[in-house]
C-alpha positions as CSV (number, residue, x, y, z in Angstrom):
1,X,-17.2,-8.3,14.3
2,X,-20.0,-10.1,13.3
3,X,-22.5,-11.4,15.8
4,X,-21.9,-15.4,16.7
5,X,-18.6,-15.3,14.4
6,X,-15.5,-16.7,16.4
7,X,-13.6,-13.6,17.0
8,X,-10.3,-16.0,15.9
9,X,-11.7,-16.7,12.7
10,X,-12.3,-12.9,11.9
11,X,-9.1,-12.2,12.8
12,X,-6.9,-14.3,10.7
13,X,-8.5,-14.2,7.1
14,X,-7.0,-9.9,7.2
15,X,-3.9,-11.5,8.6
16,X,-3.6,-13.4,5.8
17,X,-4.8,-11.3,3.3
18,X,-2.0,-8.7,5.0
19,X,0.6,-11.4,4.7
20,X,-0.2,-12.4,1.0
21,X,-0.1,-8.1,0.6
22,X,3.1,-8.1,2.3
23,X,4.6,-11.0,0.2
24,X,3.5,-9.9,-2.8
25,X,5.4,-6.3,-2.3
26,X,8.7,-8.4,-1.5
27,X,8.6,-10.8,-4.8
28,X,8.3,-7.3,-7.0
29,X,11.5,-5.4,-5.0
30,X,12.8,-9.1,-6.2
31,X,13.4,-10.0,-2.0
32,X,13.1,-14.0,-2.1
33,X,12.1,-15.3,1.2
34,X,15.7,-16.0,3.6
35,X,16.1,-17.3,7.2
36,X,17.9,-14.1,9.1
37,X,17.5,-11.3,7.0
38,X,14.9,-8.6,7.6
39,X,13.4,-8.1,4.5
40,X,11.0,-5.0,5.7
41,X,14.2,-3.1,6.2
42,X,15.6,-4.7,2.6
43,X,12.5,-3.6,0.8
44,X,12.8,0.0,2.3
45,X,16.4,0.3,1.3
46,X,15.2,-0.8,-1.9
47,X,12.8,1.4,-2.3
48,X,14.8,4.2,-1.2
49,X,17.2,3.7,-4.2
50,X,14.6,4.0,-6.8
């Protein structure tokens, strides 16, 4: 951390740069965003059918 930087500012530009990463990953495995599915455990079936 940077010295006077406000630790919740450091913290949640990688959060959303994670996010964005994270999002990005879905839209390719063609997972659009849905209430009550768990779209980690979509992409990994996905993935493991490729």
């Amino acid at each position: 951390m940077r010295a006077g930087a406000p630790p919740a500012q450091e913290t949640l530009t990688p959060s959303l740069r994670v996010q964005r990463h994270g999002a990005d990953h879905f839209t390719k495995l063609d997972l659009p965003p849905a209430d009550g599915t768990h779209r980690r455990v979509l992409a990994v079936l996905a993935f493991l059918r490729a």
